[in-house]
Structures are given as C-alpha cells and as structure tokens.
VEXDREN-2710 file (C-alpha; in Angstrom, 1 decimal):
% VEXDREN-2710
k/r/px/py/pz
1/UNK/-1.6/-1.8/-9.4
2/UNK/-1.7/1.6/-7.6
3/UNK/2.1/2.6/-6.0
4/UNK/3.0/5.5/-3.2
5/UNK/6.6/5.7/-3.0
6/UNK/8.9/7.4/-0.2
7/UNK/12.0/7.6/-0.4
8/UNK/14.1/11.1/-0.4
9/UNK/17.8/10.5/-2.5
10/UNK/16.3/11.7/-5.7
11/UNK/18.3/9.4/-8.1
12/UNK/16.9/6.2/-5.7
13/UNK/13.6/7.7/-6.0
14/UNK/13.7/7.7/-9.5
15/UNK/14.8/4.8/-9.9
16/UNK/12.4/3.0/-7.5
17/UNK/9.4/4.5/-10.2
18/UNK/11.4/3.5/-13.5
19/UNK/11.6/-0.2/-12.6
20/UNK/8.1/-0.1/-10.5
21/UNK/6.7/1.7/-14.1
22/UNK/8.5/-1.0/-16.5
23/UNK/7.0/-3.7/-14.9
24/UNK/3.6/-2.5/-15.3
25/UNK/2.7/-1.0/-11.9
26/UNK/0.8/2.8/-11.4
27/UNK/3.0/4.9/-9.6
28/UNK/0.3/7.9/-8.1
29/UNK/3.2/9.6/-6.3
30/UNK/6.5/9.5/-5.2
31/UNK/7.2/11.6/-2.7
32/UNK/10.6/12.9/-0.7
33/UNK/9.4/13.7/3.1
34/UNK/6.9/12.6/6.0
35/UNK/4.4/15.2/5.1
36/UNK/4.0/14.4/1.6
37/UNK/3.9/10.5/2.4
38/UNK/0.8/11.3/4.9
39/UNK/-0.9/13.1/2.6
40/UNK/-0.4/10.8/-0.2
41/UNK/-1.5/7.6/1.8
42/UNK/-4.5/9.4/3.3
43/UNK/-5.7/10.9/-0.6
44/UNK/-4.8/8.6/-3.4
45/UNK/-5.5/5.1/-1.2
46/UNK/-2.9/3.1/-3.1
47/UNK/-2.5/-0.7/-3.7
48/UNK/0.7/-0.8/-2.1
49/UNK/3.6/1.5/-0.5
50/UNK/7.0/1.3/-0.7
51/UNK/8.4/3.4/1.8
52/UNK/12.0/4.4/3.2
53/UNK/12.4/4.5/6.6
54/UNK/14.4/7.6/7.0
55/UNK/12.5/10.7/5.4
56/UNK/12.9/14.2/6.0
57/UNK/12.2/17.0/8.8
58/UNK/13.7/14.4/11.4
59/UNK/15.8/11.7/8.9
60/UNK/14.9/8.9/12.2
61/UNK/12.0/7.1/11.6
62/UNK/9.6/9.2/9.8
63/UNK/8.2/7.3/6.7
64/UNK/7.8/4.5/9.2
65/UNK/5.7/6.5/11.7
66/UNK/3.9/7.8/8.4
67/UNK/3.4/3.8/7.1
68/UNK/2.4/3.0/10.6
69/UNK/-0.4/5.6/11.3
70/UNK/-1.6/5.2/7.8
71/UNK/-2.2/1.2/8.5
72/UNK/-3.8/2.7/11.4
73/UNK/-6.1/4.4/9.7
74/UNK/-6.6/2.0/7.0
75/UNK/-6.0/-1.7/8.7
76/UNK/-4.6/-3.6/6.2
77/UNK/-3.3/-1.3/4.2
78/UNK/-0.1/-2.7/2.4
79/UNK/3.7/-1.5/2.9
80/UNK/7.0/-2.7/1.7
81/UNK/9.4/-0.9/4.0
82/UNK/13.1/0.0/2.6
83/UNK/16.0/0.1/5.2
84/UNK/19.9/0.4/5.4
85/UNK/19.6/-1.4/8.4
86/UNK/17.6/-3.8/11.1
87/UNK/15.3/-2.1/13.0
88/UNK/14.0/-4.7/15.3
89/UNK/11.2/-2.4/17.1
90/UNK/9.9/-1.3/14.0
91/UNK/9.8/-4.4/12.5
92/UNK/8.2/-6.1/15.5
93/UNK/5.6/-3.0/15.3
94/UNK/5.2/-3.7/11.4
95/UNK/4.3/-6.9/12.6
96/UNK/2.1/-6.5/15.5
97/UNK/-1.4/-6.0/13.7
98/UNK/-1.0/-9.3/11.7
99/UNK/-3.5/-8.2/9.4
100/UNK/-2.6/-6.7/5.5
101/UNK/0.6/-7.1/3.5
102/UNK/4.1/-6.5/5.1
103/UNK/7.7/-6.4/3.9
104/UNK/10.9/-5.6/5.2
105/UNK/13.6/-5.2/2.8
106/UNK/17.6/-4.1/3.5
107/UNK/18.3/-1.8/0.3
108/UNK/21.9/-3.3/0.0
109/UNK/20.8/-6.7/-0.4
110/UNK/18.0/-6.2/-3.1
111/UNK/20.0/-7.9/-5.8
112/UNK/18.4/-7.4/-8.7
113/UNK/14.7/-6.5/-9.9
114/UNK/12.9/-9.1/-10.0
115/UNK/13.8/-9.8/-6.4
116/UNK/12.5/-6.8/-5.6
117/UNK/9.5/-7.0/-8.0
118/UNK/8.3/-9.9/-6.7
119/UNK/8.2/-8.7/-3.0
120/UNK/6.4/-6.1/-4.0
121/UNK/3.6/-8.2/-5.2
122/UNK/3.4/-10.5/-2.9
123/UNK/3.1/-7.4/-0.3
124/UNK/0.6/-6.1/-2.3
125/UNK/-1.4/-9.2/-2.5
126/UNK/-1.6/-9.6/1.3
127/UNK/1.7/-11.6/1.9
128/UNK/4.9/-11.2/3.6
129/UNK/8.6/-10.4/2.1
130/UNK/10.9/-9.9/5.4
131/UNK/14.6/-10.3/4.3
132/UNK/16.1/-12.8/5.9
133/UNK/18.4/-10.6/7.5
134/UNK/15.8/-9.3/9.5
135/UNK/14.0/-12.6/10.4
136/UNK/17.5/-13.8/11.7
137/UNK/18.3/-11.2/14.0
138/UNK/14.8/-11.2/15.4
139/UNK/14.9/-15.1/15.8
140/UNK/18.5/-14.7/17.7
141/UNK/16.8/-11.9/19.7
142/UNK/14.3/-14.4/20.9
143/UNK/15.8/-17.5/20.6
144/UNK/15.9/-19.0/24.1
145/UNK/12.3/-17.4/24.7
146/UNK/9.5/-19.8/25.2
147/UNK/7.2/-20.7/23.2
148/UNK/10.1/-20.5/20.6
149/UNK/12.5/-22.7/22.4
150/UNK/10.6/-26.2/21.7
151/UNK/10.7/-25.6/17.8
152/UNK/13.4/-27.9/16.4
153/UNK/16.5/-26.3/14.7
154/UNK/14.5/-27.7/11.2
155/UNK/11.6/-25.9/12.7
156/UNK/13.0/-23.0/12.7
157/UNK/14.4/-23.0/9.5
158/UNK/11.0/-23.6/8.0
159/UNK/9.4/-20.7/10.2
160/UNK/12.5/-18.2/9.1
161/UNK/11.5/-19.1/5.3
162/UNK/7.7/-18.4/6.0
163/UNK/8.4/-15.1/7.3
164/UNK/10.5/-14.1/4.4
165/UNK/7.1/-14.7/2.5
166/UNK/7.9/-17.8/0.8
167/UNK/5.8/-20.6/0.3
168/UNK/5.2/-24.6/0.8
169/UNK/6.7/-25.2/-3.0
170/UNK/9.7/-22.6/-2.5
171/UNK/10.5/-24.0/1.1
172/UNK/11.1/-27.6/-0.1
173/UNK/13.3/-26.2/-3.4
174/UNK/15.8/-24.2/-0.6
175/UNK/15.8/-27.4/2.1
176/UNK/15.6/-30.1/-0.3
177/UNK/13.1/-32.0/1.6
178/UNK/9.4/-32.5/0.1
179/UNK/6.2/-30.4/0.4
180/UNK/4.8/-33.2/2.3
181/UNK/7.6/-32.9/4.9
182/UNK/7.4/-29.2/4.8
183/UNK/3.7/-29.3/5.9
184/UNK/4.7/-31.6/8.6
185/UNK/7.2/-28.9/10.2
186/UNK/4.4/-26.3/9.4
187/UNK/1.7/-28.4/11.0
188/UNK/3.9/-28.9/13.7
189/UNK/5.2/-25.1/14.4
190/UNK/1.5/-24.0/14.3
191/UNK/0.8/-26.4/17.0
192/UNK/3.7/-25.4/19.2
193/UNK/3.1/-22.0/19.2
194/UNK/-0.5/-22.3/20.1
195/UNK/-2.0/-21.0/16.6
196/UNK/-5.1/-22.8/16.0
197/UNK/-6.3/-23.6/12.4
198/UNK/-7.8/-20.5/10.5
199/UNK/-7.8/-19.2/7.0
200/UNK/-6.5/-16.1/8.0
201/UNK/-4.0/-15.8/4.9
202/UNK/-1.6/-14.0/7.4
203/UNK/-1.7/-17.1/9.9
204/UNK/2.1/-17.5/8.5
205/UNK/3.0/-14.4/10.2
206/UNK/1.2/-15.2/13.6
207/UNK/3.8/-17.8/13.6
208/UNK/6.8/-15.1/13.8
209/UNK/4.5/-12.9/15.9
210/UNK/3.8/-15.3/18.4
211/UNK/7.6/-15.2/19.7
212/UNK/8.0/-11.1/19.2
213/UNK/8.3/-9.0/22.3
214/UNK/5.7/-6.4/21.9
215/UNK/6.0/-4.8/25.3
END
C-alpha cells in the first residue's frame, strides 16, 4: 500500500515512515510543506495520505487545503488527517463529499501503533477513523439541531461509534449489547435521519453528515 506523508517536525516525520515502513506499507514521499504535499498527491497518486494539518509557508491550515483540493481533483482520494487540536470546519469539510476514505486523528491521543495502524487501513480501504474527540465535540455542536434531536441518547452512542469507523462486531464489544440490537439502533438512526437504503460503503458517514452544518 502506496503512503504520502506531511508532516513538518522532522523527528515526527520520521517516525510516521519508520512505523508506516515496519508494518509493511510503501512510503513514496514524505514531505515537510504545502508545496511539496501538492505535488506529491498530484504525481505519485498514492493509496492513502497521512497528512498534518499545519504545514509550512502559513503553519494554519495548509496540508488540509492541500488534502482538500487534491480530493478535489481525485474524488475519493483517501486521507488520514493529523491534528493537535479539533477543527470543527475542517472536519465538517473532510466530511462534506461523503465519498473515499476519511480520518481524523488528535496526535496526543494515538496511543500506540497499532491504533494508529489500523486507522490507517481502514482509511485506506474506504472507511472512517474520526477520534472520538472530534465526533463528540461535533455531536455537542449540533446536539439540539433537528434531525439529530429525535435519536435516542443509545442512538447516539451507536452513531458516535460509527463515525469513529468502527463496526457492528466492535460496537456491541464497547456497549455490551448484541449485534442484533446494534443493527436495530442502526436501522433505526438511518431511518431518522432520512438515509434511505444504499450500498454506498460510506452510508455510515451520511449518518454524521446528515446533522453537520455545511453552510
């Protein structure tokens, strides 16, 4: 599996590739500033990028901007974001498209590697890994919103797990309640919001988007 990586502390960097490389993933480049992300994205077409949010010439919001005009140009393309902290309109705007892998990590609570490891994967394959952090800040942001507001408190449990990426199995592990139970509270959350039944892989994520404030 191809990797672009962004990220522009050098001994982070370096790090990011060592663990990515040990676990059998390709890193093609890893690369310190907007510019170079760009032009990596646009050339080498990777499987997946993991991408910091503040790169240089403006340390804001660059390697976003760069992740963000590059899924432009190539829907679907896959990107783990890295963060120090919550950026609710970027993450709504990661978001918006619905279509293609997405993650949202905060660096200080990736534990260990596997965590990370495994979100980068399921990213990669066309899934979601939003730390929970992030889903809970945008759920309080909208929580007495409509449609959101009908969705039991359970409800919203579930739909906070399905954004973080994980899936029937792993949902009934964290709530101890059954699959069976947790495909009820799905069933039930899809019809609430108004999501009819697809096999859109990303339908999960319509779910979180259907409550986001994209204006």
């Amino acid at each position: 599996m191809r990797v672009v990586v962004a990220e522009d502390l050098f001994l982070l960097r370096d790090g990011l590739v060592r663990m990515l490389e040990a676990y059998d993933f390709e890193v093609v480049a890893a690369v310190e500033s907007g510019p170079e992300l760009s032009k990596a994205l646009a050339e080498l077409e990777p499987d997946v990028a993991v991408v910091d949010v503040r790169l240089p010439p403006s340390f804001s919001d660059e390697g976003l901007q760069c992740a963000l005009a590059a899924r432009r140009a190539r829907p679907g393309l896959p990107v783990l974001v890295l963060s120090q902290h919550v950026e609710q309109l970027y993450a709504r705007e990661l978001l918006a498209d619905g279509s293609g892998g997405i993650g949202y990590l905060l660096k200080d609570r990736v534990f260990d590697a596997d965590q990370f490891i495994d979100a980068v994967r399921r990213v990669a394959a066309g899934g979601t890994a939003m730390d929970p952090q992030v889903i809970s800040q945008l759920l309080d942001r909208r929580a007495q919103d409509r449609p959101l507001g009908r969705l039991t408190p359970r409800e919203l449990e579930v739909m906070e797990l399905m954004a973080e990426g994980r899936s029937n199995t792993a949902i009934a592990a964290r709530l101890f309640v059954t699959e069976r139970a947790v495909a009820k509270h799905t069933s039930n959350i899809f019809g609430k919001l108004g999501l009819p039944p697809s096999d859109d892989n990303n339908r999960r994520v319509l779910a979180v988007l259907a409550y986001l404030d994209r204006g």
